[in-house]
C-alpha positions in Angstrom: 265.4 -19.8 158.8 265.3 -16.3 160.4 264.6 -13.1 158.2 267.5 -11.2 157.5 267.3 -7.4 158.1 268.2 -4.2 156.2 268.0 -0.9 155.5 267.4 0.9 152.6 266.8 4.5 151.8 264.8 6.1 149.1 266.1 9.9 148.3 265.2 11.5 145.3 264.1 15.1 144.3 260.6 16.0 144.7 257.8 15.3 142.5 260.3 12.1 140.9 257.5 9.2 142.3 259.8 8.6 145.0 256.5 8.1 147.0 255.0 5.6 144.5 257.9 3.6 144.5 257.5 3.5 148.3 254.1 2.5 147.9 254.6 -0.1 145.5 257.5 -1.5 148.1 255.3 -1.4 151.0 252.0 -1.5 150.4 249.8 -0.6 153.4 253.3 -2.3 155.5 254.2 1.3 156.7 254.2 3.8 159.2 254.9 7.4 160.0 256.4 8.8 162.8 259.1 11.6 164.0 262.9 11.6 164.1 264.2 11.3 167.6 264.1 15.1 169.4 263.0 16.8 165.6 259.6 17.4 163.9 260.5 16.2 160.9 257.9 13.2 159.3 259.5 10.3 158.2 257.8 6.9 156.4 258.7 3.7 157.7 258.0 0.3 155.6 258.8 -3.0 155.5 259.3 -5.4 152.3 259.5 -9.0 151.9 262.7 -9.3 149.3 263.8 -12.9 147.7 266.3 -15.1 149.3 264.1 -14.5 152.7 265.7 -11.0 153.1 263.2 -7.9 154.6 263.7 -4.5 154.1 262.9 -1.6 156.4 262.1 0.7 153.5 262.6 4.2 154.9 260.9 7.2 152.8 263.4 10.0 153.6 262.5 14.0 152.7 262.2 15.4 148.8 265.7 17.3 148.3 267.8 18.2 145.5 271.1 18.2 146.5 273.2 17.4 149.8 274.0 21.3 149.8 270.7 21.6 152.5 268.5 25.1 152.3 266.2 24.3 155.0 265.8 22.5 158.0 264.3 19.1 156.3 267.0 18.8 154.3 269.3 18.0 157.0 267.6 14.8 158.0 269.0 13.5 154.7 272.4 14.5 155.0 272.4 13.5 158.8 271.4 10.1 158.7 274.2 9.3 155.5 276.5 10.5 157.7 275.3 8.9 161.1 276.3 5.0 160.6 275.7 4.5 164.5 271.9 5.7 163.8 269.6 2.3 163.3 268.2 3.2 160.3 271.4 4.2 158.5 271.0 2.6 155.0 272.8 -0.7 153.8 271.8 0.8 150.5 271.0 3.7 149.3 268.0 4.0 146.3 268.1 7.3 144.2 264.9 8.0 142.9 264.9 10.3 139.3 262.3 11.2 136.4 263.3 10.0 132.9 262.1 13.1 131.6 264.3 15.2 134.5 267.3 13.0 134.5 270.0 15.7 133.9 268.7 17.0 137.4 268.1 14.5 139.4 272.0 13.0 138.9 273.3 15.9 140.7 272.1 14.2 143.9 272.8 10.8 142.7 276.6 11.7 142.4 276.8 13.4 145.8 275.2 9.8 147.3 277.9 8.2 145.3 280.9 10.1 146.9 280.0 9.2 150.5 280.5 5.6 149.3 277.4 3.8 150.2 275.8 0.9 147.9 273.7 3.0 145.8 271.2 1.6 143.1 269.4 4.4 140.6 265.8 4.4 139.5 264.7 5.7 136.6 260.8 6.3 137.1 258.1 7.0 134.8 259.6 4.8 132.0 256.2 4.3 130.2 256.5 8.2 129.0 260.1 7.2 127.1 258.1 6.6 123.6 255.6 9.7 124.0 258.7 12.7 124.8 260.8 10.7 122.6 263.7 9.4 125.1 266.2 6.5 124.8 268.2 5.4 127.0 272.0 3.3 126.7 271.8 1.3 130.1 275.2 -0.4 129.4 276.8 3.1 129.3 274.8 5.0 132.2 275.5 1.6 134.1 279.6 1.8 133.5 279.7 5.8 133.4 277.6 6.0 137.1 279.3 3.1 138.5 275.9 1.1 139.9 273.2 -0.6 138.4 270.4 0.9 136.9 267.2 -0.1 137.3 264.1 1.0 135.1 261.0 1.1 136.5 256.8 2.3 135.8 254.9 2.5 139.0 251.8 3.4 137.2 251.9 0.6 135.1 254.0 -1.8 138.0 256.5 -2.6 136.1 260.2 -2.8 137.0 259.6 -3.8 140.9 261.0 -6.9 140.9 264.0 -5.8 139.4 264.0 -3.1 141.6 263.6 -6.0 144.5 266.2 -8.1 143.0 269.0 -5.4 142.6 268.3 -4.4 146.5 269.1 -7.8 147.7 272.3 -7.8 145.5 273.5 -4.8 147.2 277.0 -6.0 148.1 278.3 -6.4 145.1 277.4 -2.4 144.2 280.1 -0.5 143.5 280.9 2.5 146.3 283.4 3.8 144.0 282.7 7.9 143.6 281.6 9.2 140.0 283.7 11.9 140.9 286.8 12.6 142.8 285.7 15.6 145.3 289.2 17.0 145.2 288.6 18.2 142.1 287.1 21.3 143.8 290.0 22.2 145.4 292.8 19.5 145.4 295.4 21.6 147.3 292.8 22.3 150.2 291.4 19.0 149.8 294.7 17.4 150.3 295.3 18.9 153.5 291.9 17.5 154.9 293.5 13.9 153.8 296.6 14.3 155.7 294.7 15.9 158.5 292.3 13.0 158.7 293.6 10.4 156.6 290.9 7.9 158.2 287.8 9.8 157.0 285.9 10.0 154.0 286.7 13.5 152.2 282.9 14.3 150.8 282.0 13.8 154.0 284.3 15.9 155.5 283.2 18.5 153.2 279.9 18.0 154.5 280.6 19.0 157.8 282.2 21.9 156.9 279.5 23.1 154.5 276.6 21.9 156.4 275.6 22.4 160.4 275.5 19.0 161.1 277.7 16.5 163.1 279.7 13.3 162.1 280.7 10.9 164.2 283.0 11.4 167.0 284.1 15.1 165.3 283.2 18.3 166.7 283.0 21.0 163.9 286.2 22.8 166.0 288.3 20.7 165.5 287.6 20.7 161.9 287.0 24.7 161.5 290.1 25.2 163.5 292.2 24.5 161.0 290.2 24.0 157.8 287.3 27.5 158.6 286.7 29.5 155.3 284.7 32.1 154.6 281.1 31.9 153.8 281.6 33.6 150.6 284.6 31.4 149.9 282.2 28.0 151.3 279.7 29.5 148.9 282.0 29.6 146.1 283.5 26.3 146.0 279.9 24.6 146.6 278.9 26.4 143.4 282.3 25.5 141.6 281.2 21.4 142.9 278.2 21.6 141.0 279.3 23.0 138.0 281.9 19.9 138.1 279.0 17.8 138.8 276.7 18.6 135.5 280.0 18.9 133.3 280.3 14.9 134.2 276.8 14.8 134.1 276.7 16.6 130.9 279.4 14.6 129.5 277.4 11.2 130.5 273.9 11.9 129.4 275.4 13.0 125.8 275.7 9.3 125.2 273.8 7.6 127.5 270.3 9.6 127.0 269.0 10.3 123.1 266.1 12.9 122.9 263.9 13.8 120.1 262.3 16.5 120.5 259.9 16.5 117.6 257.9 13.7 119.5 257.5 16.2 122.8 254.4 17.5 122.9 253.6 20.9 124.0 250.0 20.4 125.8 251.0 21.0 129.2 252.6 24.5 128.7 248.9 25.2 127.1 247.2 23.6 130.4 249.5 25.4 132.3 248.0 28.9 130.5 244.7 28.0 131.8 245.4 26.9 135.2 247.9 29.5 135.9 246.0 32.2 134.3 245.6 35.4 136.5 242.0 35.5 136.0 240.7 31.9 134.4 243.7 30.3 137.1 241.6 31.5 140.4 237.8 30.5 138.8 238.9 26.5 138.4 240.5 27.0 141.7 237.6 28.1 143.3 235.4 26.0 141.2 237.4 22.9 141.9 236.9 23.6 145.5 233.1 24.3 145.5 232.7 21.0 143.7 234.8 19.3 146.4 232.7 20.8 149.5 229.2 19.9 148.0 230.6 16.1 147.9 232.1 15.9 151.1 228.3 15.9 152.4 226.6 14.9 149.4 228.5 11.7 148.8 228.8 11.0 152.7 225.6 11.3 154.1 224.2 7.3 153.5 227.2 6.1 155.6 227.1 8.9 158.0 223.1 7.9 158.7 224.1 4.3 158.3 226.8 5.1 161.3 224.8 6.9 163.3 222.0 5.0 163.3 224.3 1.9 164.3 225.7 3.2 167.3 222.7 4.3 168.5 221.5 0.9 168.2 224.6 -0.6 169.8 224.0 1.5 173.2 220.6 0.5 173.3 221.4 -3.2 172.8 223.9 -2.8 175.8 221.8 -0.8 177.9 219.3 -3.7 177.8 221.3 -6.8 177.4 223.8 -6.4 179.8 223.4 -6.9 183.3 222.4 -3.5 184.7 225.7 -1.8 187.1 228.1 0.9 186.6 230.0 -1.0 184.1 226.6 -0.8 182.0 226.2 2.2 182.4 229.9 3.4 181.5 229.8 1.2 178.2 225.9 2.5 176.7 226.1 6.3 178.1 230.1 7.0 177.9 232.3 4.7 175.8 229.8 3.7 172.4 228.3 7.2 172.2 231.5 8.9 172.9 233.3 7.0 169.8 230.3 6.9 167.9 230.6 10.7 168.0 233.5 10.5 166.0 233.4 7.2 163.8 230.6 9.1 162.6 232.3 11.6 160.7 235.2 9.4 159.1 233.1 9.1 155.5 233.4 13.1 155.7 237.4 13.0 156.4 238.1 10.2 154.1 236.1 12.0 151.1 238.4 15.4 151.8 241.3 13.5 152.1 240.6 12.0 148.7 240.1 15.0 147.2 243.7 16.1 148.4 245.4 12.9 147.5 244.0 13.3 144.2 245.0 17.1 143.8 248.4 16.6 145.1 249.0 13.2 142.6 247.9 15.1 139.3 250.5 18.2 139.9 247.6 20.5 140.1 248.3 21.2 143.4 252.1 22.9 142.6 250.5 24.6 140.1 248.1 26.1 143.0 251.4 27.4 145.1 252.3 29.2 141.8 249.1 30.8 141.6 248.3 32.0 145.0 251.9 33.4 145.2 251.0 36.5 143.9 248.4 37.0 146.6 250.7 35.7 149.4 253.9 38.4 149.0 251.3 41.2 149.1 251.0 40.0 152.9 254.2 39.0 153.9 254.3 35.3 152.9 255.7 33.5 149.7 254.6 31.1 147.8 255.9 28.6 149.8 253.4 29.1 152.5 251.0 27.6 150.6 252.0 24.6 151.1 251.4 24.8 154.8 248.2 26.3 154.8 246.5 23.8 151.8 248.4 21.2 154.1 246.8 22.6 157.1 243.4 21.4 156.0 244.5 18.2 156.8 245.8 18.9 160.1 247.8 21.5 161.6 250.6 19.9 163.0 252.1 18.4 159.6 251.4 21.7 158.0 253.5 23.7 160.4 256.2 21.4 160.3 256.5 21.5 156.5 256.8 24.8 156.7 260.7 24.0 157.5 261.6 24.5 153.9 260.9 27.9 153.8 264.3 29.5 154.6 263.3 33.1 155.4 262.4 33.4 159.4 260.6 36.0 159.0 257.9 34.2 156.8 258.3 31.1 158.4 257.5 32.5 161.8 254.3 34.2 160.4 253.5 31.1 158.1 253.3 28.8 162.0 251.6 31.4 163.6 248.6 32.1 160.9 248.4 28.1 159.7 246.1 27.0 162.7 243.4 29.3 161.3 242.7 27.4 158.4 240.0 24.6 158.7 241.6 21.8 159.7 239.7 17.8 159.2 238.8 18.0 163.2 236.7 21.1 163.0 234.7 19.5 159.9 233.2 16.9 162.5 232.2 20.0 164.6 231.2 21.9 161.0 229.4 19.2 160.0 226.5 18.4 162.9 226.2 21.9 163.2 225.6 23.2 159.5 223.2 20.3 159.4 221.4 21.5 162.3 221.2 25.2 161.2 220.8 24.6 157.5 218.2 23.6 155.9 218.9 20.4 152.9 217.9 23.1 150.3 219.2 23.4 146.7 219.9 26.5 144.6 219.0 25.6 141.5 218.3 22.0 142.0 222.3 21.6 142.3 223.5 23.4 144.5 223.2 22.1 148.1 223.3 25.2 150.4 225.0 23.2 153.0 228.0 22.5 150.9 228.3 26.0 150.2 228.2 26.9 154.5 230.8 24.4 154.6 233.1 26.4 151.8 232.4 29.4 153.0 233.8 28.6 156.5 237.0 27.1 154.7 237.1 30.5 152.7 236.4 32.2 156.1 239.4 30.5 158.0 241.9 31.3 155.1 240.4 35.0 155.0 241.4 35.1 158.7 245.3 33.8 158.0 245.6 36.0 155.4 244.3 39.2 157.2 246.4 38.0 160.3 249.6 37.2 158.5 249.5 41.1 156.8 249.4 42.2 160.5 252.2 40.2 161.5 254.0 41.5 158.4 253.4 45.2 159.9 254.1 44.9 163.4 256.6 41.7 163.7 260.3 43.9 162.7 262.1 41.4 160.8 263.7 42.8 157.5 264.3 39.9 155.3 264.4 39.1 151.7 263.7 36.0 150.1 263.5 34.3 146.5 260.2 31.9 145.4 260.8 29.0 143.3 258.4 26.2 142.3 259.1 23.3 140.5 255.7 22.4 138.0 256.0 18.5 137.8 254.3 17.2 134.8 250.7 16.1 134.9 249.9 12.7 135.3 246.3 10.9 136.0 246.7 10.2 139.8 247.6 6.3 140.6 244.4 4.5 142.5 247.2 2.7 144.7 248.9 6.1 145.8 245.5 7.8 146.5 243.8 4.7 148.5 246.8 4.4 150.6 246.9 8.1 151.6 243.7 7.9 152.0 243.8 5.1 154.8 247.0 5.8 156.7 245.6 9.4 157.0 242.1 8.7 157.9 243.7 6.0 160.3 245.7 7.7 162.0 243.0 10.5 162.5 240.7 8.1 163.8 243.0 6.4 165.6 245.3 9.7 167.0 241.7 11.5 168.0 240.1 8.0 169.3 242.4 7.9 172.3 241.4 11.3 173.6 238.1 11.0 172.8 237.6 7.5 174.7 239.8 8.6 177.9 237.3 12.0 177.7 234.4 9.9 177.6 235.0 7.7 180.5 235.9 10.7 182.7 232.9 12.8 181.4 230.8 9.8 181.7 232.0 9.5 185.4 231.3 13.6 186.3 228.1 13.1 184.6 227.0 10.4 186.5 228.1 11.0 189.8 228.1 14.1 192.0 227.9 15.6 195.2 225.5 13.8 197.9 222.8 16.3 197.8 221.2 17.2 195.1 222.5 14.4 193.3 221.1 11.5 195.5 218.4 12.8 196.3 216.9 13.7 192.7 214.9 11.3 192.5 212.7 12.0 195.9 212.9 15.8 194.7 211.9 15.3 191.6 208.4 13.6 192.1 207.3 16.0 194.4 208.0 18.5 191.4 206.1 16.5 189.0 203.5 15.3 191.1 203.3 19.0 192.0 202.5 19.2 188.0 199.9 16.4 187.9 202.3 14.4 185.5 203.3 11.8 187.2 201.6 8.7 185.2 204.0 10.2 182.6 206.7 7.4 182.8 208.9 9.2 180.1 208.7 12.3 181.3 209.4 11.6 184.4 212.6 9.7 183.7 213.9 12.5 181.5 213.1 15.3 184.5 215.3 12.5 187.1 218.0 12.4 184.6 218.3 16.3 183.8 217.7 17.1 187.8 221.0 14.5 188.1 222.9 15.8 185.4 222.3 19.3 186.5 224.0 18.5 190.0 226.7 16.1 188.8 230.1 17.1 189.3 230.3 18.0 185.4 226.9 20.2 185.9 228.6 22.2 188.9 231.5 22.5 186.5 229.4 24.2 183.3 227.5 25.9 185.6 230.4 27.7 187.0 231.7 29.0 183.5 228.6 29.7 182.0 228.3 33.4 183.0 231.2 33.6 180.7 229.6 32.2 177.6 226.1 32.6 178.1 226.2 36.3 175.8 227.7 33.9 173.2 224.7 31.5 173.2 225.5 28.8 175.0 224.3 26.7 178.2 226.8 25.1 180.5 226.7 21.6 178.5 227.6 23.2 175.5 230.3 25.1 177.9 231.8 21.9 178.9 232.4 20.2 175.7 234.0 23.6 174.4 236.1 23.3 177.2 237.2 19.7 177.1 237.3 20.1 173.3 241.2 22.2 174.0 242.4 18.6 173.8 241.2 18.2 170.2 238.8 20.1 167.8 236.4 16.9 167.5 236.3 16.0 170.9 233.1 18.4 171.0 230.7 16.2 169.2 231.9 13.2 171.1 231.3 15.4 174.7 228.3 16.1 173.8 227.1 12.7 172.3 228.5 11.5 175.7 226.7 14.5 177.8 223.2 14.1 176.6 223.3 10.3 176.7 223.9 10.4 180.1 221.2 13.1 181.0 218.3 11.5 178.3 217.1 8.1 178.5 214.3 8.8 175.8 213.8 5.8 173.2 212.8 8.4 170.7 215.5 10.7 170.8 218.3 8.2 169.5 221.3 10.1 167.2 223.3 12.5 168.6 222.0 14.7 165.7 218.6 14.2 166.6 219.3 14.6 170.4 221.0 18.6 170.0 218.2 19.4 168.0 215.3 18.6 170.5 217.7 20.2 172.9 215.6 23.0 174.6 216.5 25.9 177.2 214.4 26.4 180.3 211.9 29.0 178.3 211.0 26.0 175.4 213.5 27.8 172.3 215.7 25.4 170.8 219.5 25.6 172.2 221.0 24.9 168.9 218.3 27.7 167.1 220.4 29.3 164.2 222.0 31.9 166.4 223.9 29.9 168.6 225.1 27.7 165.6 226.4 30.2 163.7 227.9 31.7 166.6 229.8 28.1 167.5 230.7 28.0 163.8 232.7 30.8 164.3 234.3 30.3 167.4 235.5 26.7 165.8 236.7 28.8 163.0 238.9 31.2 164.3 239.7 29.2 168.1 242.9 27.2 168.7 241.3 24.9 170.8 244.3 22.3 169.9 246.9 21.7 172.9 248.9 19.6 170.2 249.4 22.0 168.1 250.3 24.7 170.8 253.0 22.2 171.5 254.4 21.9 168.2 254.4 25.5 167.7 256.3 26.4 170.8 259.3 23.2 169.5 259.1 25.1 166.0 260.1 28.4 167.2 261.9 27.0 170.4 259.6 29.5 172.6 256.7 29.7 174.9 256.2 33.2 173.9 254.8 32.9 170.5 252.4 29.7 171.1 251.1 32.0 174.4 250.6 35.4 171.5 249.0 32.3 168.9 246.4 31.3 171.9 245.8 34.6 173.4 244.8 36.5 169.7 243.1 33.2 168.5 240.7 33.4 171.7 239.7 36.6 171.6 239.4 36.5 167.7 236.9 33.9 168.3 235.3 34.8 171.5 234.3 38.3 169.6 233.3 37.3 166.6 230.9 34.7 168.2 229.6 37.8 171.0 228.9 39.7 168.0 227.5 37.1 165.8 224.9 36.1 168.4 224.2 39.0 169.8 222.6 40.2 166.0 221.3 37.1 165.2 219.6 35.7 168.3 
């Protein structure tokens, strides 16, 4: 029997455990990806349901209400009124805190109105005894017209009922909770003639909202039905108030609290964390102690990885039949991935650490915080979330900044986000602080190489700061805007929640970066290993008479390494550095280095992976095995180390402050629907960069 498909949506406010009840649906059965022509991220699952039904659970955008204040908003509202879009909902799954019930109904009755199977979860059941709450389930059940279901995701309870209730979905009531003429019922009446086949809330939607239903254009409905925006404004706010008098009325019977159970702890944690002074030192301390784990705790696996691939392309390089296939397999495709694999115990570790912040409600309590810094330099509070987010990567982090309503700050938020480290520099980071910086501790603690690495973070959001207060001066955009932040209760993160984050993310790093970097390595393997006839042919004739010139030509070894730096030097991808190296040789670097900064505009940490690839192909030394170990012995044509403490710090820099992210370019430019602020973005990041790194090695070398 065939496996009958439907669709159900989970909307809820933020911070209700929408996300957990997602998890505990799908598992690791999901996927993310974009709305069709929007940058808006959605999460796709899929659940096996009794009586051989499966579910494509879709995760749809925190909001509180169908009254949308930002761009994200509108996915909700757009796909409840879409029923020709695939993924429109059979039924509809209204996510709400116990303890912020009162709240979260407001959104639950608007569902209700447009008259679609709706089922409402009460989350975070297992606190009922603690704050004192008791719930009449009959009565919410007859008063909300749908079946309620009460479930625990930290404790897993509740999921089957939650399962079973889905798969009963047709016989939900899609009888409102409340008539929507009550807002107006003369104006409302004329809508019902007018279009006596259509659904009145969502006609109301239309009119309120800039989005599109069905088959009818907004003109024919503003034609005859256009009101003021004060007067739109008015009657919203006059819905809502009807809205909390039912829910109001409801919650008087249907929800008991006693307040002399509620403890008070959290407004005391909050006094700590938020505190102007004590608030910033955890901060700050909480982030130290991340960035000394990130390479304490990962360097075994990161040795054990390295060490394996390095291994694997010797093992090919003298199993397989020798040939260009060979060749392409042990010097371009296994060192080229293995120049990334490498680094996923680093990416995993700091996407733990965010997981784990963001699950615990610490991290809203960081927004909060740092918004007192933020309006001094044009931003709110809000743009916090982009840049913390932006650590991650920066395309996610831009696009969440789409519920910040205020242009102005939005525009500078995008524009200032790609300076803050993002996970592909901390491959890039990582070789190179541990090439530079000695594995010293201050105080027997300490590791001095954690504290590079947080220093470069704090460096990176130094630079968006001082950026976005210039933007603030010169960009003429008077605007005002309003911050609010909602501090969700604490809660000890759930291992489920934090494993899975930390897998789809890391995954789809891995997997988003792999691509590039593989399709780089073969074609860097191929300029590497090929070039123009002369020169390149001949290298090897040219080359003994050289070294038997130097009475060193019983050194096998050496000899191999001088053929295979003479080729290199005259491959096509030689000719290429070699061209551009006038240009970066005041910043420290050779034309190798050149070329994997180059090829590295397609992705941050596609410039270990270059390199890994680069000096496989020109070194066939047995000793020099790790790509580590290879930049290190790297030496310039006068013996001194090319990676000497100079050049690294002046490559540290230029990853901090450089774009060197085509993707993100992109996404910027469909953000603010122009080519001319992406081109500003590239241009100021460049020369930021190229500068600070002149500068930097020019004192230091």
């Amino acid at each position: 029997m065939s496996l009958q498909n439907i669709n159900v949506a989970l909307i809820g406010n933020p911070n209700t455990g929408k996300t957990s009840v997602f998890n505990e649906l799908t598992g690791l059965n999901q996927q993310v990806g974009n709305y069709p022509g929007i940058t808006v991220d959605k999460k796709l699952g899929f659940c096996k349901l009794p009586n051989n039904i499966k579910a494509n659970i879709l995760d749809l955008p925190g909001t509180y209400s169908l009254n949308a204040s930002s761009i994200d908003e509108n996915v909700v509202i757009e796909l409840l009124l879409n029923k020709n879009d695939k993924l429109f909902p059979d039924v509809a799954v209204v996510v709400t805190d116990v303890e912020n019930l009162k709240r979260n109904l407001l959104l639950f009755t608007q569902i209700k109105d447009l008259e679609i199977p709706t089922i409402l979860v009460i989350n975070m059941v297992d606190r009922m005894k603690a704050k004192g709450i008791s719930l009449d389930i009959p009565f919410l059940e007859a008063q909300l017209k749908t079946k309620v279901v009460l479930v625990s995701t930290r404790k897993g309870n509740g999921i089957d009922d939650l399962k079973n209730a889905i798969v009963d979905y047709k016989n939900l009531s899609t009888e409102p909770c409340l008539n929507a003429s009550v807002i107006d019922p003369e104006y409302f009446d004329k809508l019902r003639t007018a279009f006596p086949d259509q659904l009145l809330y969502k006609l109301w939607l239309v009119i309120t909202q800039d989005v599109n239903f069905m088959n009818l254009e907004r003109k024919e409905i503003e034609s005859s039905f256009a009101k003021s925006h004060a007067d739109l404004k008015r009657l919203q706010q006059k819905e809502t108030i009807k809205r909390y008098q039912f829910i109001n009325d409801t919650l008087k019977i249907g929800q008991k609290i006693d307040l002399s159970s509620a403890s008070d702890w959290r407004l005391k944690l909050d006094k700590i964390l938020t505190h102007k002074i004590y608030g910033y030192a955890i901060f700050f301390g909480i982030l130290f102690l991340i960035f000394q784990s990130i390479f304490d705790w990962s360097s075994v696996p990161m040795e054990f990885i390295d060490s394996t691939f390095a291994n694997l392309a010797n093992y090919a390089k003298t199993h397989l039949a020798p040939g260009e296939l060979t060749n392409l397999i042990s010097e371009g495709i296994i060192p080229g991935i293995g120049g990334i694999v490498i680094f996923i115990p680093q990416i995993a570790f700091l996407f733990l650490f965010i997981s784990v912040l963001e699950e615990s409600g610490y991290m809203s309590r960081v927004v909060f915080l740092m918004d007192k810094i933020m309006r001094r330099y044009g931003l709110s509070g809000k743009s916090v979330v982009p840049l913390i987010s932006g650590t991650a990567c920066a395309i996610p982090a831009i696009m969440s900044a789409r519920n910040i309503e205020n242009w102005k700050e939005r525009l500078i938020t995008i524009l200032v986000t790609p300076f803050i480290t993002c996970s592909a520099r901390l491959p890039v980071y990582a070789i190179l602080i541990a090439l530079i910086i000695p594995e010293k501790r201050v105080l027997g603690i300490f590791s001095l190489q954690g504290g590079t690495l947080m220093l470069l973070y704090l460096l990176g959001f130094g630079m968006a700061i001082f950026s976005a207060y210039l933007l603030n001066k010169i960009l003429d955009l008077k605007t005002k805007s309003y911050f609010v932040v909602e501090m969700p209760n604490y809660k000890l993160p759930l291992f489920k929640n934090v494993a899975i984050n930390v897998v789809e993310k890391t995954k789809s790093f891995v997997l988003g970066a792999g691509k590039i970097i593989l399709t780089l390595s073969i074609i860097l393997w191929f300029l590497g290993s090929h070039g123009p006839a002369k020169g390149f042919d001949n290298a090897e004739s040219l080359v003994i008479k050289k070294v038997k010139a130097e009475n060193r030509l019983d050194d096998t070894e050496y000899l191999n390494d001088q053929i295979s730096a003479h080729k290199l030097e005259n491959s096509y991808i030689g000719i290429m550095g070699k061209s551009i190296e006038p240009v970066i040789e005041p910043l420290g670097y050779d034309w190798k280095i050149g070329i994997a900064v180059v090829s590295s505009f397609a992705a941050r940490e596609v410039f270990v992976g270059t390199l890994a690839t680069i000096y496989s192909v020109g070194s066939h030394s047995d000793e020099e095995t790790t790509i580590k170990n290879r930049m290190n012995a790297e030496i310039r044509p006068d013996g001194k180390k090319v990676f000497n403490f100079a050049t690294g710090v002046s490559l540290l820099l230029f990853y901090a402050f450089a774009m060197q992210c085509i993707s993100t370019l992109a996404i910027v430019k469909r953000e603010t629907n122009s080519w001319k602020w992406p081109a500003i973005q590239l241009v100021f990041m460049s020369g930021v960069a190229y500068l600070s790194s002149l500068i930097a090695y020019q004192l230091l070398r």
